[in-house]
Z-matrix of the N, CA and C atoms (Angstrom, degrees):
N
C 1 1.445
C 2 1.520 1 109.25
N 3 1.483 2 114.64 1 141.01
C 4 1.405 3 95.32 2 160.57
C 5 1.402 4 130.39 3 -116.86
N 6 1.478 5 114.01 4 178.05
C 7 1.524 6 111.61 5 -136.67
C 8 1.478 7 82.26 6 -105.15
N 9 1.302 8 123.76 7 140.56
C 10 1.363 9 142.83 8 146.45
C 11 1.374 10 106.07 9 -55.33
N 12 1.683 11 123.95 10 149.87
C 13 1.387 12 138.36 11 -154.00
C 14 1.521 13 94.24 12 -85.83
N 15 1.698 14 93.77 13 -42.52
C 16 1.820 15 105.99 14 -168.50
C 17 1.291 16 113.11 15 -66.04
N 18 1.366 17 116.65 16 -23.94
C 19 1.311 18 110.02 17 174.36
C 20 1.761 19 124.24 18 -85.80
N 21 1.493 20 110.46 19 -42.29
C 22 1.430 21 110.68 20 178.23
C 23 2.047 22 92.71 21 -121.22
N 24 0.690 23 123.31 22 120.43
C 25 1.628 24 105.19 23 -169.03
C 26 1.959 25 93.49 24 -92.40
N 27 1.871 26 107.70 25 -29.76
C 28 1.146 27 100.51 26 -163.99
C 29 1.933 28 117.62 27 -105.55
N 30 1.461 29 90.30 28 24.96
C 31 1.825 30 108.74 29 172.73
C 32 1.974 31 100.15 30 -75.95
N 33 1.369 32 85.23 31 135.86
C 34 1.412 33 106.42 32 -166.30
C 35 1.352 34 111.15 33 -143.82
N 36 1.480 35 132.01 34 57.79
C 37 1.422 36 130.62 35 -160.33
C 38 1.833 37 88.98 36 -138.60
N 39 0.975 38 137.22 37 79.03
C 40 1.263 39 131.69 38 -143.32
C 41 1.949 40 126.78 39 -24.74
N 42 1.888 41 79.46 40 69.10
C 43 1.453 42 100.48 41 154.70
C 44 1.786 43 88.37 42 74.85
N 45 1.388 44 149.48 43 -4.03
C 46 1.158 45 142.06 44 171.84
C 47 1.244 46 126.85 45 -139.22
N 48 1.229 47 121.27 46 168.19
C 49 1.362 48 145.17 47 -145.39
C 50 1.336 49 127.39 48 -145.71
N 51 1.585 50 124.16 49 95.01
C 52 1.594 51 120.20 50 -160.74
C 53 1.453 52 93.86 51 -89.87
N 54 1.531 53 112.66 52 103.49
C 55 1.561 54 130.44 53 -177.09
C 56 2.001 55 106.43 54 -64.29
N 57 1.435 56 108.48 55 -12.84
C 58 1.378 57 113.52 56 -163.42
C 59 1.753 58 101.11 57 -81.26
N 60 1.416 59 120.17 58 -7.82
C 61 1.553 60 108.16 59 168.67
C 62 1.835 61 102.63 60 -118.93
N 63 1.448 62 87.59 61 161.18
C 64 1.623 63 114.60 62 -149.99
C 65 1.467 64 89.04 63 -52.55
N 66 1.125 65 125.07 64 -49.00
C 67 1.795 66 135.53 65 -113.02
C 68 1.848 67 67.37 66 -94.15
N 69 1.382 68 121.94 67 -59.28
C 70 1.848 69 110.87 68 -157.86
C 71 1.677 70 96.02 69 -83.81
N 72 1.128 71 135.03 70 -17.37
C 73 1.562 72 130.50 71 168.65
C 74 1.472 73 95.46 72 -53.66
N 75 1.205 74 127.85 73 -51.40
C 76 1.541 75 128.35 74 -139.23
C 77 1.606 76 98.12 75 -90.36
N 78 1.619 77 111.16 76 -34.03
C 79 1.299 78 117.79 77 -171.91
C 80 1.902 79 103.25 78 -73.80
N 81 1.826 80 104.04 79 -51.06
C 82 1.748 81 97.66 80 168.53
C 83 0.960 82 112.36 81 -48.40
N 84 1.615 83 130.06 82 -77.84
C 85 1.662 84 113.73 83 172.00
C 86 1.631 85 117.81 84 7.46
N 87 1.392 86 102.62 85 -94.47
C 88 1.176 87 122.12 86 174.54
C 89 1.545 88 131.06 87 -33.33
N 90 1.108 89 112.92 88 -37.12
C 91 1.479 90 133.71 89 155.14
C 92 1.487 91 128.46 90 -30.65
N 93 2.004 92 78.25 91 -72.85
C 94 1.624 93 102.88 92 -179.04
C 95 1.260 94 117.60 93 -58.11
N 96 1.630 95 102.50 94 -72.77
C 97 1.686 96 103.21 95 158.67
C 98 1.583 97 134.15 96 -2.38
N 99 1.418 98 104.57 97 -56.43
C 100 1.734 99 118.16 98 -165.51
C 101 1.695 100 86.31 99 -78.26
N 102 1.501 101 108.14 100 -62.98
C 103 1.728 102 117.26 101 -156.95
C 104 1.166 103 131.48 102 -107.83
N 105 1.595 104 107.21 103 -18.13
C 106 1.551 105 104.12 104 166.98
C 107 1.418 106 140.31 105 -54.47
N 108 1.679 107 138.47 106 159.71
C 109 1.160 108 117.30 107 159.17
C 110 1.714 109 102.59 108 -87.86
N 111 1.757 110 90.75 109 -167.77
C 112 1.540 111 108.40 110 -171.03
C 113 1.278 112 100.25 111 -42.07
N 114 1.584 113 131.80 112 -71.90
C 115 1.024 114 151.04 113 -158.01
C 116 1.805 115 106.56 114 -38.02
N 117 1.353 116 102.76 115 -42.65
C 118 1.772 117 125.94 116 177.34
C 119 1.058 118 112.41 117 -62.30
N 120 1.344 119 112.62 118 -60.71
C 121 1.604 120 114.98 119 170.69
C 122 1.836 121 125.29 120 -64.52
N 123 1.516 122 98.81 121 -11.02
C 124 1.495 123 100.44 122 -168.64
C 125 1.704 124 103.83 123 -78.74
N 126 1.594 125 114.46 124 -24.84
C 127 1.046 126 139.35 125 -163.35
C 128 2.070 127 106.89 126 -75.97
N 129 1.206 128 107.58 127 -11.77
C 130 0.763 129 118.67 128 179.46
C 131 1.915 130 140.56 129 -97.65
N 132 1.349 131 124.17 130 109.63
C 133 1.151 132 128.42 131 -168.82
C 134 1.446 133 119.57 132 -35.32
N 135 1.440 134 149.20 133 41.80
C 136 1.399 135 154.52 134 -71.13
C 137 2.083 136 72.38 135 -114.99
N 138 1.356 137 122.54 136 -34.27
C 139 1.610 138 95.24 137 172.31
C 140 1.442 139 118.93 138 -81.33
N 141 1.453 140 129.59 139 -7.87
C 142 1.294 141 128.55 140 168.88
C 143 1.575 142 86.16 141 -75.65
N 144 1.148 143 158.22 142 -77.37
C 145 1.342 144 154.54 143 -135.12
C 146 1.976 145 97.87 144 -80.06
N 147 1.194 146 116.70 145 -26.03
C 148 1.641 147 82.90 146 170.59
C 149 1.658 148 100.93 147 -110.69
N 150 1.324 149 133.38 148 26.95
C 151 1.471 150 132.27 149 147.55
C 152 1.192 151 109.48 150 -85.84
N 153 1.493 152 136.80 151 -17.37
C 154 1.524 153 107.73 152 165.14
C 155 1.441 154 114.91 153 -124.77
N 156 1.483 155 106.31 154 20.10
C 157 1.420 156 122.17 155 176.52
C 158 1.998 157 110.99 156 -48.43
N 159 1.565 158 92.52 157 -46.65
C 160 1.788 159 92.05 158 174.56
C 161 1.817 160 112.20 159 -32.73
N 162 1.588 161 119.29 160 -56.46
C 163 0.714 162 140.18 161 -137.27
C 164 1.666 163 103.68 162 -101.94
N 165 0.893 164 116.90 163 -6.11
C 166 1.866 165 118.05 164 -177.16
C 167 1.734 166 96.68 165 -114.97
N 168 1.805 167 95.37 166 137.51
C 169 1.626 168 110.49 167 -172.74
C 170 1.329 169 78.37 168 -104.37
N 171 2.029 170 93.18 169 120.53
C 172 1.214 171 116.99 170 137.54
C 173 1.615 172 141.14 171 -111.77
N 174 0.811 173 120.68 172 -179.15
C 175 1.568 174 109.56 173 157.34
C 176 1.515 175 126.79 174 -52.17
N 177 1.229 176 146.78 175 133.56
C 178 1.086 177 142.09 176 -159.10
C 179 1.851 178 113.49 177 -55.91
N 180 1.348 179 98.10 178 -48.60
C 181 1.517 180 114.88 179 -169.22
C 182 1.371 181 100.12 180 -64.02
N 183 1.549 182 132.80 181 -33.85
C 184 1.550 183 134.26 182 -147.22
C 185 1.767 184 83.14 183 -106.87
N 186 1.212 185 105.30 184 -48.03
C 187 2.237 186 98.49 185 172.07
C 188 1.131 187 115.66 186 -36.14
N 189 1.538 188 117.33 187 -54.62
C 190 1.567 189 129.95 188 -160.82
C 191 2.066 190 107.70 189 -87.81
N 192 0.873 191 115.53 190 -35.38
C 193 1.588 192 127.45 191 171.17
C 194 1.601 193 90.30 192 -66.13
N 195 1.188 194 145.96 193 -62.98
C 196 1.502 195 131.26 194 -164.62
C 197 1.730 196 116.68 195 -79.87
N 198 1.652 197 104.89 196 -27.97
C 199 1.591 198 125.28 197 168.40
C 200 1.580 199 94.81 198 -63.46
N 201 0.741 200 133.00 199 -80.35
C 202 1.748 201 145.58 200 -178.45
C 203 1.660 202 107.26 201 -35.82
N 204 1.407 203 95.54 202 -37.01
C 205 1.587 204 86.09 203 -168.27
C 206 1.972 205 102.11 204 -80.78
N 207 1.240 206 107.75 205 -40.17
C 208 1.637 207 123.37 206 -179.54
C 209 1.185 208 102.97 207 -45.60
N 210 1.246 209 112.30 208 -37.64
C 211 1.788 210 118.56 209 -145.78
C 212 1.901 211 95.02 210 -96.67
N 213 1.371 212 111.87 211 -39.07
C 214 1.648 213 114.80 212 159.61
C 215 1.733 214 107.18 213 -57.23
N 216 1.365 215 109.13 214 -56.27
C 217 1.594 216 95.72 215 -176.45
C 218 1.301 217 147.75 216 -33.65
N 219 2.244 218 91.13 217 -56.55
C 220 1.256 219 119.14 218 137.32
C 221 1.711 220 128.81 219 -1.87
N 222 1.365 221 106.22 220 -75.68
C 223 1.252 222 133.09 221 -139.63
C 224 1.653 223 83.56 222 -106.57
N 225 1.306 224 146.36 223 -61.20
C 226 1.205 225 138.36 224 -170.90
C 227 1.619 226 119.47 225 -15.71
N 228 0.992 227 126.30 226 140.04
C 229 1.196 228 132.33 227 174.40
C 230 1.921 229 122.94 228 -106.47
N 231 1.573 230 96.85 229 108.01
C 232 1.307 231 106.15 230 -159.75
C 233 1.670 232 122.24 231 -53.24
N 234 0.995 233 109.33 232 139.01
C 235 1.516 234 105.00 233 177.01
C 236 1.412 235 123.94 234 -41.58
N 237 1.793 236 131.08 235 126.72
C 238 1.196 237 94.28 236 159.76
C 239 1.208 238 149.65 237 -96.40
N 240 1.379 239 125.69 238 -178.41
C 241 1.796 240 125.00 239 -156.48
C 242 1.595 241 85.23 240 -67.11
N 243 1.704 242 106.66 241 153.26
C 244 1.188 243 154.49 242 177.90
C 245 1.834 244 91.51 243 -67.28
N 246 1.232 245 118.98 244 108.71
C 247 1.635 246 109.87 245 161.52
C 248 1.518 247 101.77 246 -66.80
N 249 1.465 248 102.11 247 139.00
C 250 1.914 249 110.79 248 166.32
C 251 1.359 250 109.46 249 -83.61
């Protein structure tokens, strides 16, 4: 894949990224999270990202906004079905 400037400006591996091992999945994650826009984050498996969310150092404020948001998801109460 390649990396948008806005997100890593100083990735230098010719411009790509084999997303298929753990170690650079976990690091994009992490990336996106801090720097991506919507579009960046939309791109993202949002239950792979809060199953290893425990485990990725972020900034405190950007931990608790994605912890908070999981933990609403969680807990949301599903719409109910449409009577026919």
């Amino acid at each position: 894949m390649k990396i948008p400037r806005y997100i890593v400006w100083s990735f230098d591996q010719a411009n790509s990224l084999d997303l298929s091992k753990s170690g650079n999945r976990e690091w994009w994650i992490k990336q996106v999270l801090m720097n991506g826009r919507m579009e960046d984050i939309r791109s993202l498996d949002l239950d792979e990202v809060e199953r290893i969310l425990p485990e990725l150092y972020l900034p405190k404020p950007i931990k608790k906004l994605w912890s908070d948001y999981f933990a609403k998801r969680r807990t949301a109460n599903p719409l109910p079905e449409k009577n026919p």
